[in-house]
matplotlib code that plots the C-alpha trace (Angstrom):
import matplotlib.pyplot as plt

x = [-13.4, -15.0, -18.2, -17.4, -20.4, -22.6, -22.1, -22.5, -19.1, -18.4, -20.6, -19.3, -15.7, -17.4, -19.0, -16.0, -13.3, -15.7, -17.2, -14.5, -17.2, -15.6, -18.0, -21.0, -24.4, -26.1, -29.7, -29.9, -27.3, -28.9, -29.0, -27.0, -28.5, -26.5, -29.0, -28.0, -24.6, -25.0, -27.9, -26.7, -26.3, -29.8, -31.1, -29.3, -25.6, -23.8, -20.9, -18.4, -19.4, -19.5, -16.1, -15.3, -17.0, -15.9, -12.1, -12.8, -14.5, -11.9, -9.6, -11.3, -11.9, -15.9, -17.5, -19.7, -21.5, -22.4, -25.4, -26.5, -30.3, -33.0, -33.2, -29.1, -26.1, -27.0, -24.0, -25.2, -23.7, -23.7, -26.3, -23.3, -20.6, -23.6, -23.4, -19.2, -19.8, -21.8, -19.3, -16.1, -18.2, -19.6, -15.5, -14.9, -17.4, -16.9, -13.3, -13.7, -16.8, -14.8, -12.6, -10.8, -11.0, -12.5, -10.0, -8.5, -8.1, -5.3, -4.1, -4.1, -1.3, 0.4, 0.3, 3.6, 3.4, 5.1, 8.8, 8.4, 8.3, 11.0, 13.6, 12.2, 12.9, 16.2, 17.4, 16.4, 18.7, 21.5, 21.2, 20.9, 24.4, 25.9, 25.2, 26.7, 30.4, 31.3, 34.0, 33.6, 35.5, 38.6, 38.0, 38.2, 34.4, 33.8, 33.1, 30.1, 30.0, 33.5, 33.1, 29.6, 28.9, 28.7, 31.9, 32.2, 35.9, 35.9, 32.8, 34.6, 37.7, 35.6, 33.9, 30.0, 28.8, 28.7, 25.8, 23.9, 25.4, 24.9, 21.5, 21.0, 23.6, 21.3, 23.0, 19.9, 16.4, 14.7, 17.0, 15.6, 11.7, 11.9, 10.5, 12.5]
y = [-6.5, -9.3, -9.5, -11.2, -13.0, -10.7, -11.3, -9.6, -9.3, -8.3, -5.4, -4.1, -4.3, -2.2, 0.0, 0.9, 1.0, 3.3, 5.3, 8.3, 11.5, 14.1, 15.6, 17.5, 17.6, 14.5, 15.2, 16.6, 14.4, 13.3, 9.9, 9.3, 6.9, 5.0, 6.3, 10.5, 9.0, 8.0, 6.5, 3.3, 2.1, 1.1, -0.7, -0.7, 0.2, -2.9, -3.6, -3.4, 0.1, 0.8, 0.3, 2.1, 4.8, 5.1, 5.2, 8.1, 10.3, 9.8, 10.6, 13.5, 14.7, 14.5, 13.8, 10.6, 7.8, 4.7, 3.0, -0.4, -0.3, -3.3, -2.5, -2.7, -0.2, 3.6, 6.8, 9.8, 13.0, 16.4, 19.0, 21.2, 18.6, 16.4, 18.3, 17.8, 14.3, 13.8, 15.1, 13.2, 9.1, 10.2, 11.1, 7.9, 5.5, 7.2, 6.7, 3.4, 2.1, -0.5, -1.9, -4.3, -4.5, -8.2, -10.3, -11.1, -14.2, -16.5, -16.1, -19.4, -21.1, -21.7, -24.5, -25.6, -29.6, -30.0, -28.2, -29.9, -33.0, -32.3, -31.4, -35.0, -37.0, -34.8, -35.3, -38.8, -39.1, -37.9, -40.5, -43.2, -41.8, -41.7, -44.9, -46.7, -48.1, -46.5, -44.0, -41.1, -40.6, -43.0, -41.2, -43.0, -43.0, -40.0, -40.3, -37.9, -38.5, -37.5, -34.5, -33.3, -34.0, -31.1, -31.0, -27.7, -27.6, -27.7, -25.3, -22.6, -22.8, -21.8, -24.7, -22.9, -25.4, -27.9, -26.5, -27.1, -30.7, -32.5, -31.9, -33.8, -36.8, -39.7, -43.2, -45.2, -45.2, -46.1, -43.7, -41.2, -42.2, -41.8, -38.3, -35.5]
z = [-3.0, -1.7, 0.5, 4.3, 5.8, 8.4, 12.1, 14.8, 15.3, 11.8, 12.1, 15.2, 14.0, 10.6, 12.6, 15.0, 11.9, 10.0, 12.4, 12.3, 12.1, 14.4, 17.0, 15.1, 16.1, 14.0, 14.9, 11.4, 9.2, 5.9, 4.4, 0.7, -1.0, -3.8, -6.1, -5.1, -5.9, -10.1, -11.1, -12.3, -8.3, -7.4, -4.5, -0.8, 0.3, 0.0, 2.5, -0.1, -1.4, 2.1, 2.8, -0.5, -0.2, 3.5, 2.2, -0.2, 2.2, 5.1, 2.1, 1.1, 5.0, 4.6, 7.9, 7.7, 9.8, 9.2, 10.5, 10.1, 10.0, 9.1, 5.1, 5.5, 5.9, 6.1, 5.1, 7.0, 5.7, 7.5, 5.5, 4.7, 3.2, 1.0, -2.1, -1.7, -0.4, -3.4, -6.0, -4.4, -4.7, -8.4, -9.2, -7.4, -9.3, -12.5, -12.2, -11.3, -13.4, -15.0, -12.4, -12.4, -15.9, -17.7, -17.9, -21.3, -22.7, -23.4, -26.9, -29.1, -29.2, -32.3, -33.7, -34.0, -34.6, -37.1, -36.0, -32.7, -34.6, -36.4, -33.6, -32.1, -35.4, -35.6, -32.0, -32.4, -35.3, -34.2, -31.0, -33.0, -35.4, -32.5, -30.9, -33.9, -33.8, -37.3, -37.8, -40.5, -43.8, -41.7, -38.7, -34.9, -33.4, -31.3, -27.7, -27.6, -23.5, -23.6, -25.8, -24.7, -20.8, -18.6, -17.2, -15.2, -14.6, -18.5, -18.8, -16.5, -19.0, -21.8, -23.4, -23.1, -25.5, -23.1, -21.2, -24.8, -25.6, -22.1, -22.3, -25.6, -24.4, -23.4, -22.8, -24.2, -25.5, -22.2, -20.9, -23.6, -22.3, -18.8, -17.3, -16.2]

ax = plt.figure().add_subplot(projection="3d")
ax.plot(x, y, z, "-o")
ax.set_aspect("equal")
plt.show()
């Protein structure tokens, strides 16, 4: 969760979406300290655990106020619910003492080079056979645009291949070169 900058406003709105304690005498309401909570939470209440903490107890029915007081946000807990108060933030920070989890790093690519150099010198190939004028073992020359485009009329009929071959048909080099 991510810390908003302080302001007046700010801390009203805070104050007025967190204040929910139902109507008990608060003369006596006891302060929890991060530190009551787990010992690993030094220091003040920070906004964020504020508004964490804030969500568990409203969850868990607890009554609770918050204050906002010079040294920085204060919980208030009734005498009677700060033993349960306690219990329900150490299940809540134990359960989440390693959220969100690191983030893992991108695996390394293969390296793969060489068989994308090969498809290139391949495709590149079989362009340049194909722009030649020659006809095989007596055959006519094969109209590769012909035979290969992406007709869809002819693609519907049954001719899948076609969706492979069109996008290998290139009419020239520059052709081949220019970006997608």
């Amino acid at each position: 969760m991510q810390e908003h900058p302080r302001t007046p406003a700010t801390e009203t709105s805070l104050i007025n979406e967190i204040q929910d304690a139902p109507e008990l005498e608060q003369t006596d309401w006891k302060r929890l300290s991060p530190s009551q909570v787990s010992p690993n939470l030094q220091g003040r209440l920070s906004e964020q655990n504020l508004r964490a903490w804030t969500l568990v107890l409203r969850a868990r029915g607890v009554p609770h106020e918050c204050r906002r007081q010079e040294e920085g946000w204060t919980l208030l807990i009734p005498p009677a619910e700060l033993s349960r108060a306690r219990h329900e933030l150490r299940l809540y920070e134990e359960k989440n003492r390693n959220w969100p989890p690191p983030a893992q790093s991108a695996p390394a690519l293969a390296d793969n080079t060489w068989g994308t150099v090969s498809i290139l010198v391949l495709l590149a190939l079989f362009h340049s056979l194909t722009r030649l004028e020659l006809g095989l073992f007596e055959y006519e020359q094969i109209n590769w645009l012909k035979h290969g485009n992406a007709d869809a009329f002819l693609i519907q009929r049954g001719e899948w291949w076609r969706t492979i071959t069109a996008l290998t048909l290139h009419l020239s080099l520059i052709h081949i070169s220019e970006p997608t």
